[in-house]
Structure formats: structure tokens, C-alpha cells
PLY file of the C-alpha trace (Angstrom):
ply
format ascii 1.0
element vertex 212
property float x
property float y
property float z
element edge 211
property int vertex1
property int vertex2
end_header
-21.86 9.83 -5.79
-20.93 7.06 -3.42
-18.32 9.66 -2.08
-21.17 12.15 -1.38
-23.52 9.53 0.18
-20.93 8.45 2.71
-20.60 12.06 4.28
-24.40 12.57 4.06
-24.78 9.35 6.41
-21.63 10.35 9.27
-22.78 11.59 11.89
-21.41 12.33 15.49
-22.68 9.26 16.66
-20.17 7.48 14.71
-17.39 8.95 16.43
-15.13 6.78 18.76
-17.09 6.46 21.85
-13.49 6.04 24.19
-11.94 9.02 22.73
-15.11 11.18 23.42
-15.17 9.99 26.85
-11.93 10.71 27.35
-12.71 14.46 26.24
-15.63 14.15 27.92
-13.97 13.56 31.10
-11.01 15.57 30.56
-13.68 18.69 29.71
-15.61 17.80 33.30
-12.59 17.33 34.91
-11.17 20.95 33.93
-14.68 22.53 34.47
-14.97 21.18 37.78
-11.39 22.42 39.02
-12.63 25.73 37.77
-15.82 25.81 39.71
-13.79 24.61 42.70
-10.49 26.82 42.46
-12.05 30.56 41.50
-15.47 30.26 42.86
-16.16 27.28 45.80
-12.77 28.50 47.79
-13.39 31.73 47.76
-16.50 31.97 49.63
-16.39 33.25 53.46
-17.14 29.75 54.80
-13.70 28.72 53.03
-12.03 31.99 53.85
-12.92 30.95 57.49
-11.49 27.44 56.97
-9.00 28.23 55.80
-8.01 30.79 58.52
-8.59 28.35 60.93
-6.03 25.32 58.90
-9.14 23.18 58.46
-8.97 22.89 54.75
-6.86 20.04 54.37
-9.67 17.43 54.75
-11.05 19.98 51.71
-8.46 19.54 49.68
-8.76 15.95 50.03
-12.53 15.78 49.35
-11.92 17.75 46.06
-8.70 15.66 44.82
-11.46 12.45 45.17
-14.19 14.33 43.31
-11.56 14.54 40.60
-10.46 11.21 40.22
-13.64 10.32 40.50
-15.25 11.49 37.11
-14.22 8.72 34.77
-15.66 6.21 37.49
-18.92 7.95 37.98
-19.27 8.46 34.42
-18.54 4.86 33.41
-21.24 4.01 36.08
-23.89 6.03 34.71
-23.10 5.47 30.71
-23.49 1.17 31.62
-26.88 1.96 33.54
-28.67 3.93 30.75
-27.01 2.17 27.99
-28.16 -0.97 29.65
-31.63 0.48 30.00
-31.93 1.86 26.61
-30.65 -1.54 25.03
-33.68 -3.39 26.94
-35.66 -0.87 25.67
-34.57 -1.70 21.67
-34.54 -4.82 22.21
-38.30 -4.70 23.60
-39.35 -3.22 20.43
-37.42 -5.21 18.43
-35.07 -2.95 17.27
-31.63 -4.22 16.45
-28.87 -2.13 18.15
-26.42 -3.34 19.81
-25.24 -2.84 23.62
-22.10 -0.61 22.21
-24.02 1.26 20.20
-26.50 2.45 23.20
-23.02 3.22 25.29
-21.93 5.08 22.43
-24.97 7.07 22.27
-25.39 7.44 26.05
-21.51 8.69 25.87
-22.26 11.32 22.86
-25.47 12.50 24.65
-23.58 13.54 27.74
-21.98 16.39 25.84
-25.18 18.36 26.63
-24.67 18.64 30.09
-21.74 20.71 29.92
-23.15 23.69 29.04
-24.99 23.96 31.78
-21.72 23.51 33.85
-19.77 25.74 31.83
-23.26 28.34 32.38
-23.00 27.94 36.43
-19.32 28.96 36.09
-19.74 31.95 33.82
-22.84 33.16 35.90
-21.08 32.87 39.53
-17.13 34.11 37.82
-19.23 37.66 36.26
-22.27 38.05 37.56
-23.26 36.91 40.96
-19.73 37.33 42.10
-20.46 37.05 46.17
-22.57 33.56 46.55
-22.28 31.53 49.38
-21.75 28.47 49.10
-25.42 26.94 49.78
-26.28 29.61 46.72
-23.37 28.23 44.75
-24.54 24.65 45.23
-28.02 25.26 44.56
-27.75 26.66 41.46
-28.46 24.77 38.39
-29.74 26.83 34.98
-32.75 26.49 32.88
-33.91 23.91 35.71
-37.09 24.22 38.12
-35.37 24.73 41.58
-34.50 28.42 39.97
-38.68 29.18 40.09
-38.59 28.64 43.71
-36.53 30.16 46.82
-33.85 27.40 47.64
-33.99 28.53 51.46
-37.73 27.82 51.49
-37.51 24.21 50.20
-36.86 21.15 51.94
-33.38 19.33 51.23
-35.31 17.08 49.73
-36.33 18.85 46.52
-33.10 19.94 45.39
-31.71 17.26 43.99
-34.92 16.31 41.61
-35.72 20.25 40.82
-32.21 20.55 39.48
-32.56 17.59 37.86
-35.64 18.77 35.70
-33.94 21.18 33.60
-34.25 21.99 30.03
-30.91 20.13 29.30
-32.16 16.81 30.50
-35.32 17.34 28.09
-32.67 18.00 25.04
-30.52 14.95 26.73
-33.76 12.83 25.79
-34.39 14.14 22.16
-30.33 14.01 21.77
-30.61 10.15 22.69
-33.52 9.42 20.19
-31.73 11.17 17.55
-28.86 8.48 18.23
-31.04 5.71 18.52
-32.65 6.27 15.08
-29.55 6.64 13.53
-27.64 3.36 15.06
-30.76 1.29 13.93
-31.71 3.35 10.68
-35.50 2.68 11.25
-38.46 4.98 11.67
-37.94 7.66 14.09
-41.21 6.84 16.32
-40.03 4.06 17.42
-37.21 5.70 18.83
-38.99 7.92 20.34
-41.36 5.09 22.23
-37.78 3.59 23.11
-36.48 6.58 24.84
-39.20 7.67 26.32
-40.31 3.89 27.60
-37.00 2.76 29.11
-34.58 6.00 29.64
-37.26 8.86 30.28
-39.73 6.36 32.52
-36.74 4.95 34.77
-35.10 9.05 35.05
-38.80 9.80 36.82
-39.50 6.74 38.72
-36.01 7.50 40.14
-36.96 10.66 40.60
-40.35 9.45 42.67
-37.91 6.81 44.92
-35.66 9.52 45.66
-38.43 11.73 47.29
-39.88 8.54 48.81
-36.35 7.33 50.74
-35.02 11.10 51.52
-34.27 11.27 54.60
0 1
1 2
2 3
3 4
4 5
5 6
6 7
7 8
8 9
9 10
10 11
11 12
12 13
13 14
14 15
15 16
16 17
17 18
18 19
19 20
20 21
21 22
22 23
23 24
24 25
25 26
26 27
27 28
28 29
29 30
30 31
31 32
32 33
33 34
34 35
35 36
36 37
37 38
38 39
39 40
40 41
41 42
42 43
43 44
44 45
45 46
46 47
47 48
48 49
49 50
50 51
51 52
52 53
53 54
54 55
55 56
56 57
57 58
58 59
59 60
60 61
61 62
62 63
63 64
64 65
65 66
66 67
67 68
68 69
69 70
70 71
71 72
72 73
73 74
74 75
75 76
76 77
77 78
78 79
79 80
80 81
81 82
82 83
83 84
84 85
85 86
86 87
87 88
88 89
89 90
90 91
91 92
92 93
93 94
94 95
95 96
96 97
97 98
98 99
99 100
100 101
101 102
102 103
103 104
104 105
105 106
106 107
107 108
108 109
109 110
110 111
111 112
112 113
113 114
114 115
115 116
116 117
117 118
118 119
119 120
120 121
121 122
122 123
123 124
124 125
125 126
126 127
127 128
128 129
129 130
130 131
131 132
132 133
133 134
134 135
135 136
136 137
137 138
138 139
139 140
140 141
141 142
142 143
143 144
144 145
145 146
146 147
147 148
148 149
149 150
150 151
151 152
152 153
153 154
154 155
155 156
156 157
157 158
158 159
159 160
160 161
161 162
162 163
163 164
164 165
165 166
166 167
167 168
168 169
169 170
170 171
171 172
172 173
173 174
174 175
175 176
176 177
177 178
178 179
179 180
180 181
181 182
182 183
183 184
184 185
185 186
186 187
187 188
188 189
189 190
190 191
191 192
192 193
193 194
194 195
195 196
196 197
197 198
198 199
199 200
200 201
201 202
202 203
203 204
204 205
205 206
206 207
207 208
208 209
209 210
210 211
């Protein structure tokens, strides 16, 4: 019975937050060399680069955006984690600061698909993009119901940010919330939605303010 009880209550949230973000990163990491190696370089504005022995500073750019993932990751899982924790805490719920980074860690899985979608669409379907097409791009988000070469700059970044993965991303976070402090599930909702959903659109609103 007890036996039973215990594999009702695991749950991914109770896997070891540092070895999911080193798959996490690891995953990203290979994804990213991928969108970079068989679809980035082989635009015509690389081909031309390239032609030209301009690609080195390229090359360098990339190798940083690599090394780079576990730092930017890191950055962002101790911001929301920190958010959502002030968020418990404001409603009295008692979770601890590791437990939010674990959940904030978990919940990151999400956006992979949508990296893993860009790659399969540009690899088999659009196989000529440019690379202003190629950077554009984001699935299941709201910069795909407009024409990217009508906008201004300053719309891309929060039209590809409102996607339908950042909407699971918020239930996915809730979900881990409830189950780290085992209370009623509206209240993790009003936590979510109050500290982690709130500060993702005001950030949203100061980015279109400051854009420059």
C-alpha cells in the first residue's frame, strides 16, 4: 500500500534539478549547433561571407553563444525562481527558494519544442530562408499573424515571446508549485499568475517603452 502511495505522489518535479539542467543545457546546446551548422551558415548572406574570409568573427560569435547557455540559463532560472518564491511567500505558502529553482528548471523543458519545431520547419520545409526569415521565426507565437518585414524591430522580440509555449510554461509552473507545497491548486494559480505571469508582461511593456 505504502509502496503504491509513494509512486502515486513522484512526480517530475522531484527529479534532481542539477542533472536536468545539465540535460537541459546539453539538449539547447546541441539544438542550437544544429540551427547554426545546417541552416544559419548556409544562407546567401553566409555564403557571401564566407567567400569573402569574413566569417571568422562568426565563428567566434557562435562559439560564445555556446558557452553561453548554462550562464544565461542560470540567470534566468534565479530571476523567476526568485520571483515566484516572493510570490509563495506573499500568500503564505511554504516552499522553499530550491524548490521554485527546481520548478523554474523543470518548466524550461517546454521551450524546446519549439526550438526543435524551428529546426524541423527550416531543415524540410522552408528550405531557402534568409536569414532575417530564419531569425524571425518563432512557432505557435503572434509575430507569425503578421508580415515580419512590415513590423518595426521593435515588436519582434515581445510577438515571439507571446507564444502558446509560454502560456503552457505558466500552467507547467503552477502544476509545480501545487505539488512542492501540496495545497489547493488556486492558490497556485494566484501565485503564478501574480508574480511570474505579471512581471513576464510588465517586462514586456518596458521593453516596448526603452526600444530604441
Amino acid at each position: 500500500m505504502n509502496s503504491t502511495e509513494n509512486a502515486e505522489d513522484h512526480s517530475i518535479f522531484d527529479t534532481n534539478k542539477w542533472v536536468f539542467f545539465l540535460v537541459l543545457c546539453l539538449a539547447s546546446l546541441f539544438l542550437l549547433i544544429v540551427k547554426k551548422t545546417f541552416i544559419e551558415n548556409q544562407t546567401a548572406a553566409f555564403e557571401v561571407l564566407d567567400s569573402q574570409g569574413e566569417m571568422g568573427i562568426f565563428h567566434t560569435i557562435n562559439a560564445l553563444q555556446y558557452f553561453s547557455i548554462p550562464l544565461i540559463y542560470l540567470f534566468k532560472f534565479t530571476v523567476i525562481s526568485f520571483v515566484i518564491w516572493i510570490g509563495s511567500f506573499m500568500f503564505g505558502y511554504k516552499i522553499t527558494y530550491s524548490q521554485t529553482w527546481q520548478v523554474a528548471v523543470i518548466a524550461e523543458a517546454i521551450f524546446l519544442i519549439p526550438e526543435l519545431l524551428k529546426v524541423l520547419w527550416f531543415l524540410f520545409v522552408d528550405m531557402d530562408p534568409n536569414l532575417f526569415e530564419i531569425r524571425a521565426f518563432y512557432p505557435l507565437s503572434l509575430i507569425n499573424l503578421a508580415n515580419p518585414y512590415e513590423l518595426d524591430n521593435r515588436w519582434f522580440y515581445p510577438l515571439k515571446a507571446l507564444n502558446i509555449f509560454e502560456v503552457i510554461y505558466w500552467f507547467i509552473l503552477v502544476g509545480g508549485i501545487h505539488y512542492k507545497a501540496k495545497k489547493q491548486k488556486n492558490i497556485a494559480y494566484a501565485i503564478v499568475f501574480s508574480s511570474y505571469v505579471l512581471f513576464f508582461l510588465l517586462w514586456l511593456g518596458f521593453y516596448l517603452l526603452v526600444y530604441k
